[in-house]
C-alpha positions as CSV (number, residue, x, y, z in Angstrom):
1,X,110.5,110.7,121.2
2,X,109.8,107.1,123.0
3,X,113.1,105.2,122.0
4,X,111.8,101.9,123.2
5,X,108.0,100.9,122.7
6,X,107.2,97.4,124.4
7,X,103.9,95.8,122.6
8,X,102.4,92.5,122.0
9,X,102.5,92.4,117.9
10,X,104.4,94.7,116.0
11,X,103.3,95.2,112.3
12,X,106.3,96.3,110.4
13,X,104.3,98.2,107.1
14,X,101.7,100.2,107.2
15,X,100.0,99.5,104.0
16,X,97.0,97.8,102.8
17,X,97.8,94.7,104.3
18,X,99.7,95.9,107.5
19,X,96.4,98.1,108.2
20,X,94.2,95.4,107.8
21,X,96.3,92.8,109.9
22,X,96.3,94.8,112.8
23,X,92.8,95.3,112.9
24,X,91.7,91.5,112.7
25,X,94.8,90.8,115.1
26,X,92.8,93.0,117.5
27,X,89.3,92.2,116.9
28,X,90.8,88.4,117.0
29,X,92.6,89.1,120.8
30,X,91.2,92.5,122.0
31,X,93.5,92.5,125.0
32,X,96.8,92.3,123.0
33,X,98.6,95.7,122.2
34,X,99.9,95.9,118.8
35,X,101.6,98.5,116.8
36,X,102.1,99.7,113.2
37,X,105.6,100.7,112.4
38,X,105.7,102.4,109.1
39,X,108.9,103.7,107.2
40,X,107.3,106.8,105.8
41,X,106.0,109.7,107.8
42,X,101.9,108.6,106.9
43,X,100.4,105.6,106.6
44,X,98.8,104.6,103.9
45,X,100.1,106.2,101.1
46,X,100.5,103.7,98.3
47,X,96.5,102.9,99.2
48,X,96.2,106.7,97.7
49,X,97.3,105.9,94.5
50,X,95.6,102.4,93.6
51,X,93.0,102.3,90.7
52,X,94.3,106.2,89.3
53,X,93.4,107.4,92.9
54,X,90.0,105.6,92.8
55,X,91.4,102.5,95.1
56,X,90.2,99.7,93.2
57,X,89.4,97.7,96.6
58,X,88.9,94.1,94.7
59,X,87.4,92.5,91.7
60,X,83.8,90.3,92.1
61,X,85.9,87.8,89.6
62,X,88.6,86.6,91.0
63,X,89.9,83.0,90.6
64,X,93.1,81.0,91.4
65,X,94.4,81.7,87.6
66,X,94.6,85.3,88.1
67,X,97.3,85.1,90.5
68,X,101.1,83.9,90.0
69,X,103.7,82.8,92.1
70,X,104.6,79.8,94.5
71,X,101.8,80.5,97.1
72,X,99.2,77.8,96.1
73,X,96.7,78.2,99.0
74,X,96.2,82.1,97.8
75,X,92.4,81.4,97.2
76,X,91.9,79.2,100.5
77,X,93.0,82.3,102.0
78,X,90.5,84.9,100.3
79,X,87.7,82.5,100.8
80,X,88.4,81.6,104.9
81,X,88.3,85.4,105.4
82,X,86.3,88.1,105.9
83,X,84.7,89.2,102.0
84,X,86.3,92.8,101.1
85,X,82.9,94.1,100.5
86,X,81.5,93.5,104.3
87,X,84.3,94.4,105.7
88,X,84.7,97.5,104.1
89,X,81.1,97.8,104.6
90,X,81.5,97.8,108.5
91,X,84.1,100.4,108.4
92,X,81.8,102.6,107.0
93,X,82.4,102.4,103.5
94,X,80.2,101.6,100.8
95,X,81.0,99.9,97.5
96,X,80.3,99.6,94.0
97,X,81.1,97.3,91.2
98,X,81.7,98.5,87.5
99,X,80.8,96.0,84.4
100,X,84.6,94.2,85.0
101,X,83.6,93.2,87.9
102,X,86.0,96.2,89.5
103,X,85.0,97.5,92.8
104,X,85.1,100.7,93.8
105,X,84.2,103.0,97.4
106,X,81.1,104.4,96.5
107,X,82.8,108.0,97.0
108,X,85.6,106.9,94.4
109,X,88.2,108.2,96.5
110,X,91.2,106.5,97.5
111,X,91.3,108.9,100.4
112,X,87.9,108.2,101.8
113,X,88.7,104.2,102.5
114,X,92.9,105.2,104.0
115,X,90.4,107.4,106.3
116,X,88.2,104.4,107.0
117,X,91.0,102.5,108.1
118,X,92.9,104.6,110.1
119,X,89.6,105.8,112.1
120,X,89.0,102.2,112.8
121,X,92.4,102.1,113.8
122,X,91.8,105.1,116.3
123,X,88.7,103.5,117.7
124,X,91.0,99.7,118.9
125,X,93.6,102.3,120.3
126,X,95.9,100.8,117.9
127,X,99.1,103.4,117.1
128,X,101.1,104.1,114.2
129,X,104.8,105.0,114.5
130,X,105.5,106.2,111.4
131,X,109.5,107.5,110.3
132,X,110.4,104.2,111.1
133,X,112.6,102.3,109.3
134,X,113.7,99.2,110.1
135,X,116.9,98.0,109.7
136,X,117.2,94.7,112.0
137,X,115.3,92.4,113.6
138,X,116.4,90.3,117.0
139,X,115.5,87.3,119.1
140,X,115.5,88.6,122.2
141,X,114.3,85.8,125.8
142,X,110.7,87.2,125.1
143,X,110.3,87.8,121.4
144,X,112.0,90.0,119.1
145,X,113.6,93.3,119.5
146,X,113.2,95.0,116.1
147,X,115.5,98.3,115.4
148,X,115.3,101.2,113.1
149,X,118.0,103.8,111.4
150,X,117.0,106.3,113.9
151,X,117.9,104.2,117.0
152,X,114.2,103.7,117.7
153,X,113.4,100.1,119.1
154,X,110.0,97.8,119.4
155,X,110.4,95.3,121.5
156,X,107.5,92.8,120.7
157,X,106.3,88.9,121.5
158,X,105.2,88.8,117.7
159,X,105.8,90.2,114.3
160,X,103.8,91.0,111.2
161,X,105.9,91.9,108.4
162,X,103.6,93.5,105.8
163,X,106.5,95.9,104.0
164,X,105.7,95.2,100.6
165,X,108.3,94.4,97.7
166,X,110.3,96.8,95.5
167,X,107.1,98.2,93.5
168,X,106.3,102.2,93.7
169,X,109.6,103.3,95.8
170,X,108.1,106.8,96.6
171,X,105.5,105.2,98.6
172,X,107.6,103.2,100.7
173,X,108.1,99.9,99.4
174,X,111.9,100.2,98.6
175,X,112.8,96.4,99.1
176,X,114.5,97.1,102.0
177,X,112.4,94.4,104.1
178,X,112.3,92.1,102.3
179,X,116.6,92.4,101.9
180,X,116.1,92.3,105.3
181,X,114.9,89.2,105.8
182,X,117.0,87.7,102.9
183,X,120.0,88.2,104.9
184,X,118.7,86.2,107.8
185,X,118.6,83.0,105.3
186,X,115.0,83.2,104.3
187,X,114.5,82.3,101.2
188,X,113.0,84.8,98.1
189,X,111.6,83.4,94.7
190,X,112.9,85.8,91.6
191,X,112.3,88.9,91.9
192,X,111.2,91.3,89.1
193,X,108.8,94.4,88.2
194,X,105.3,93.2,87.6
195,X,102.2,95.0,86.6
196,X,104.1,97.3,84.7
197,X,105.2,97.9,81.2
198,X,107.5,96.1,78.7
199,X,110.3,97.4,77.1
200,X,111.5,97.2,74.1
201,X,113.8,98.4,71.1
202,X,113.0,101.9,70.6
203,X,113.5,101.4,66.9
204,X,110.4,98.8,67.2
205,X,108.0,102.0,67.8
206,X,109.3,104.9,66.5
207,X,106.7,107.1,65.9
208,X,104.0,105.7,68.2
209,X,104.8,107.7,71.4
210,X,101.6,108.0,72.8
211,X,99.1,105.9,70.4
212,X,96.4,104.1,72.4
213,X,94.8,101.3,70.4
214,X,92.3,98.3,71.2
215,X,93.8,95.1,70.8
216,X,94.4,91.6,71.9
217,X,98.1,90.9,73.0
218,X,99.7,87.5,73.4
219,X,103.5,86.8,75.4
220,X,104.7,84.6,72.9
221,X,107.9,82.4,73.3
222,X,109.9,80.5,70.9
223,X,106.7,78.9,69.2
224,X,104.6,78.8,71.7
225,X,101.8,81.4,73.0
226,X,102.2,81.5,76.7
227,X,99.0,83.9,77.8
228,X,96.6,86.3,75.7
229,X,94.7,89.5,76.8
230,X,92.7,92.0,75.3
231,X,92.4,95.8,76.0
232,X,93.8,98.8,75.4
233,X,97.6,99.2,74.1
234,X,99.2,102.0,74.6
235,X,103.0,103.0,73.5
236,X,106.2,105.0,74.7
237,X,109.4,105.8,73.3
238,X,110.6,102.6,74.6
239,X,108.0,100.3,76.3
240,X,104.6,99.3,75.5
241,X,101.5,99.6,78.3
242,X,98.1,99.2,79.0
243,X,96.2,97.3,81.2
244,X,96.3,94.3,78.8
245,X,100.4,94.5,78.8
246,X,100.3,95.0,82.1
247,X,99.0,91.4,82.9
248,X,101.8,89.5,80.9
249,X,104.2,91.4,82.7
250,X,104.7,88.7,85.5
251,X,106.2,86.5,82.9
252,X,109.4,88.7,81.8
253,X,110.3,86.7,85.0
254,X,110.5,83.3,83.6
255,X,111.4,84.1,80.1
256,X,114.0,87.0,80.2
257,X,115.4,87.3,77.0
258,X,113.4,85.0,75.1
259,X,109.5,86.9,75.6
260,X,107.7,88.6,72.8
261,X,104.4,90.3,72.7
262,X,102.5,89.8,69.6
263,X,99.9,92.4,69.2
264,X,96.3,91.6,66.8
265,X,95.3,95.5,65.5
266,X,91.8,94.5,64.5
267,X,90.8,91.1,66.9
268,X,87.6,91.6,66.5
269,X,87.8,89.9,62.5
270,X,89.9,87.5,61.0
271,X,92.8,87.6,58.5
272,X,90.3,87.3,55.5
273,X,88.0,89.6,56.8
274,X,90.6,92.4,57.9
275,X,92.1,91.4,53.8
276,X,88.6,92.4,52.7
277,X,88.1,95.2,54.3
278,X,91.7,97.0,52.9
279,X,90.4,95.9,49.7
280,X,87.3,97.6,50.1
281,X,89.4,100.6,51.9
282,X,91.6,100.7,48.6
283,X,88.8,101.3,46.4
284,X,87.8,104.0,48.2
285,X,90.9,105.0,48.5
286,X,92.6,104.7,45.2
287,X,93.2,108.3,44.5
288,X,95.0,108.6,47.4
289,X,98.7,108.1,49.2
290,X,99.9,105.3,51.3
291,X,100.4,107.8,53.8
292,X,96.3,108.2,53.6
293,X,96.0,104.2,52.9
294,X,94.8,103.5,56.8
295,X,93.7,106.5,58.5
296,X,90.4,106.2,59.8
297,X,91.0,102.8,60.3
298,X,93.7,103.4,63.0
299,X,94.9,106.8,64.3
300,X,97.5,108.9,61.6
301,X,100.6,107.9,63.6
302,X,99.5,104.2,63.8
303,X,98.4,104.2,60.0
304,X,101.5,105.3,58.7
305,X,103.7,103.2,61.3
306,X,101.6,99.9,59.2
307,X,102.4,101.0,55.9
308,X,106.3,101.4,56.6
309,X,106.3,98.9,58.6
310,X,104.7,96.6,55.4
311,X,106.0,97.9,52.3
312,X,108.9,99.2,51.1
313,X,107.5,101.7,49.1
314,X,107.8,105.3,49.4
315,X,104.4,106.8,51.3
316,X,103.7,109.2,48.4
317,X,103.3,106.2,46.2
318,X,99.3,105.9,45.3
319,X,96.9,103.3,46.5
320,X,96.4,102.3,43.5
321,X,99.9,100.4,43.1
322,X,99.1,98.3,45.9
323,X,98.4,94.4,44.8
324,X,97.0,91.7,46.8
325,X,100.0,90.0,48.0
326,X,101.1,93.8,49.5
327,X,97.5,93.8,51.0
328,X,98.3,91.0,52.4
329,X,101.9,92.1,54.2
330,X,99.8,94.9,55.8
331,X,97.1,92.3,57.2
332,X,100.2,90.3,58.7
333,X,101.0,93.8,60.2
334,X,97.6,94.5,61.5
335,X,97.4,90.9,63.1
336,X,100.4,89.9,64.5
337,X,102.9,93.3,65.0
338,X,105.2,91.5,67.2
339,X,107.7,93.1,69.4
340,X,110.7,91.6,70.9
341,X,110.8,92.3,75.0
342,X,114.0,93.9,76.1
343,X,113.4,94.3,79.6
344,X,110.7,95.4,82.0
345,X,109.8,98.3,83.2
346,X,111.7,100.5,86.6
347,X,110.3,100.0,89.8
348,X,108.9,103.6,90.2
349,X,106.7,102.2,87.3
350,X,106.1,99.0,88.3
351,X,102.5,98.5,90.3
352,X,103.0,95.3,92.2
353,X,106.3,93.2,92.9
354,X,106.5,89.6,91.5
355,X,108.7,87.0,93.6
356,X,109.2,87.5,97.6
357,X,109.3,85.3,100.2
358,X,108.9,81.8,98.6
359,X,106.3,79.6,99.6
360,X,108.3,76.7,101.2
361,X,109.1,79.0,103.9
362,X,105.9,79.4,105.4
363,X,103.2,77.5,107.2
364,X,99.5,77.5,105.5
365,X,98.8,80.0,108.7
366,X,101.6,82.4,106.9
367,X,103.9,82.1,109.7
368,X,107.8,81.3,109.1
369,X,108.6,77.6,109.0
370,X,111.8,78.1,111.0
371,X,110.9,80.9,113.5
372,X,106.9,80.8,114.9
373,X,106.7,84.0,115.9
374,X,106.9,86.1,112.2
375,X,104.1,86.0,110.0
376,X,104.2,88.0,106.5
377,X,101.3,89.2,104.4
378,X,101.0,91.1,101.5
379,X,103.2,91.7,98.5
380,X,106.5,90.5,100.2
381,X,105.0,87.4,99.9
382,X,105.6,84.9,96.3
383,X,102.3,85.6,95.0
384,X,101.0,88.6,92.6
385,X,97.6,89.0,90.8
386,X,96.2,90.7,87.7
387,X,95.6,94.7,87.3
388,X,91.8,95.4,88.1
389,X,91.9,94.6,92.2
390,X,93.7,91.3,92.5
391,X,96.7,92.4,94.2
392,X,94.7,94.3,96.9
393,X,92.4,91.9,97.5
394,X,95.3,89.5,98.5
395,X,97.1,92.7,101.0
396,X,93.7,92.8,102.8
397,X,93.0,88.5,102.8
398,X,96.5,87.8,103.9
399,X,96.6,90.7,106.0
400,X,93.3,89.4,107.9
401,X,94.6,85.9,108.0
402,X,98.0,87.0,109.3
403,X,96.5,89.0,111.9
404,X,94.0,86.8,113.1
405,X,96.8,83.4,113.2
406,X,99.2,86.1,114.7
407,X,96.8,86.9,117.3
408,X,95.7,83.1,117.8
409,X,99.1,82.1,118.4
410,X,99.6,83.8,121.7
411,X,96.2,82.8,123.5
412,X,95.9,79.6,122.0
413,X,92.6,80.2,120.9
414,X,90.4,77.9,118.9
């Protein structure tokens, strides 16, 4: 094994946007060497597991309010590079766009576009030196000396540090980069588990392990209704998820310890309409239990977590005791079940990191303020989109616009 490798650009991260970079660093400057150093024995792998294994590439609907973060230049950034479609496109891989707006490899295999990449890789004689992780990195006369745990060293003129954040340990981003650069006084924005789901008392849903329901969901603090979405809610032992929870998780953040989620059951009609339909549902129903009040409606479990979560009656009681004003406590149910957040979910769990390196520490080219010769890109950076392709798109923009400033930077091209 090579214990020094000497290159022009080293890419520390050899994910989405580490990939990426490296390829528009060479196609920017196709006489500079460059390297992927990558802490895991593949590259690639947390590309494997985006969209269920689909690799949901981007979305065809992104805007500036579906990201978070410091970074305010996130959109300049998508728009002054190459679109994810075409470049896909001219690696070989075809794409395809659901009704969301989601888009997809044609093949709808996660695997197909990591094997676009690395073949394009291949074909710019661009290596990947995987098992290494770095622990340090050096000023050195000419550039940077970067070391690993093994003993392994890249000495390089520039680097691109595209390690991720602390999201989805198991495929490599462990945090361990971006502590990294903490310790060498850059500074980090707050940094918690985003995309992901909310925890909460497990008292709040006993009995609804595994209930998936339609819904619209809204972080609510105080008084005050911070952001709404609707989607699919599904429920743990101790969290609640779904794509729709997923989206509000960014703002455990900024609101630790004072955040609810509100959850409306039945969005799709108001408070008088859901009170008329339980009216019309109890003279069906009169004959019957409480525990039978609801089901049909909602799933058993979810029926029967309403009525005991409404009425403190016993569920053997008959429909027929109900009056309006009960009706009217299981509306306020159906409408606004509210759930105080506890914490968020671990970072095995968690799809995407929000915080990283904070936006006053780096140029609008992504390069550090105080040292010209690091550019970042990707997750470690302060920014982090909604679940449905945002956060890729921004690893493969930032990773193109690192890669080609990079690149820029050491033949002063124009």
């Amino acid at each position: 094994m090579e214990n020094v490798i000497t290159t022009d650009i080293a890419v520390i991260g050899g994910g989405a946007a580490g990939l990426t970079a490296a390829i528009e660093a060479k196609k920017t400057a196709p006489s500079l060497s460059i390297v992927i150093a990558e802490r895991l024995d593949r590259t690639g792998k947390k590309i494997l597991v985006t969209g269920s294994g689909r690799c949901n590439l981007t979305n065809r609907n992104i805007s500036a309010e579906d990201y978070h973060g410091s970074l305010s230049f996130v959109m300049d950034i998508i728009r002054k590079t190459q679109n994810t479609e075409e470049f896909f496109r001219s690696l070989g891989v075809l794409c395809t766009a659901d009704s969301e707006g989601r888009v997809y490899p044609y093949s709808r295999s996660a695997a197909s576009v990591l094997s676009a990449l690395r073949l394009r890789l291949k074909s710019l004689d661009i290596p990947e030196i995987c098992g290494f992780k770095a622990e340090s990195i050096d000023k050195t006369r000419n550039g940077y000396q970067i070391k690993a745990e093994d003993g392994r060293v890249i000495k390089c003129r520039r680097i691109i540090a595209a390690c991720g954040g602390y999201a989805s340990p198991s495929n490599g981003t462990d945090g361990s980069a971006l502590k990294m650069f903490r310790e060498t006084g850059v500074k980090t924005a707050k940094i918690c588990p985003a995309v992901a789901p909310l925890r909460v008392d497990p008292a709040s849903v006993k009995g609804l392990k595994g209930v998936r329901v339609h819904g619209r969901v809204s972080a609510v603090s105080g008084d005050r209704i911070i952001k709404t979405e609707e989607g699919e809610i599904q429920f743990t032992e101790n969290s609640i998820s779904g794509i729709c929870v997923f989206d509000l998780a960014y703002l455990f953040s900024a609101y630790e310890g004072k955040l609810s989620v509100n959850a409306d059951l039945m969005p799709e009609f108001s408070v008088r309409q859901t009170q008329d339909i339980l009216k019309e549902i109890k003279e069906e129903r009169i004959n019957c239990t409480l525990e039978e009040f609801l089901n049909g409606l909602f799933v058993r479990n979810l029926a029967v977590y309403i009525i005991k979560k409404s009425l403190d009656m016993p569920l053997t009681d008959p429909v027929s005791v109900l009056k309006d004003r009960d009706l009217s406590k299981v509306v306020e149910t159906i409408k606004n079940l509210s759930f105080k957040i506890t914490g968020c979910s671990s970072w095995q769990n968690a799809q995407v990191t929000s915080g990283g390196v904070h936006a006053s520490e780096i140029d609008a080219s992504l390069c550090l303020k105080k040292d010209k010769g690091i550019y970042f890109a990707g997750e470690i950076l302060d920014t982090d989109g909604k679940c449905g392709g945002y956060n890729l798109e921004w690893a493969w923009s930032s990773g193109m616009w690192a890669g080609r400033n990079c690149a820029l930077s050491m033949h002063n091209l124009t």
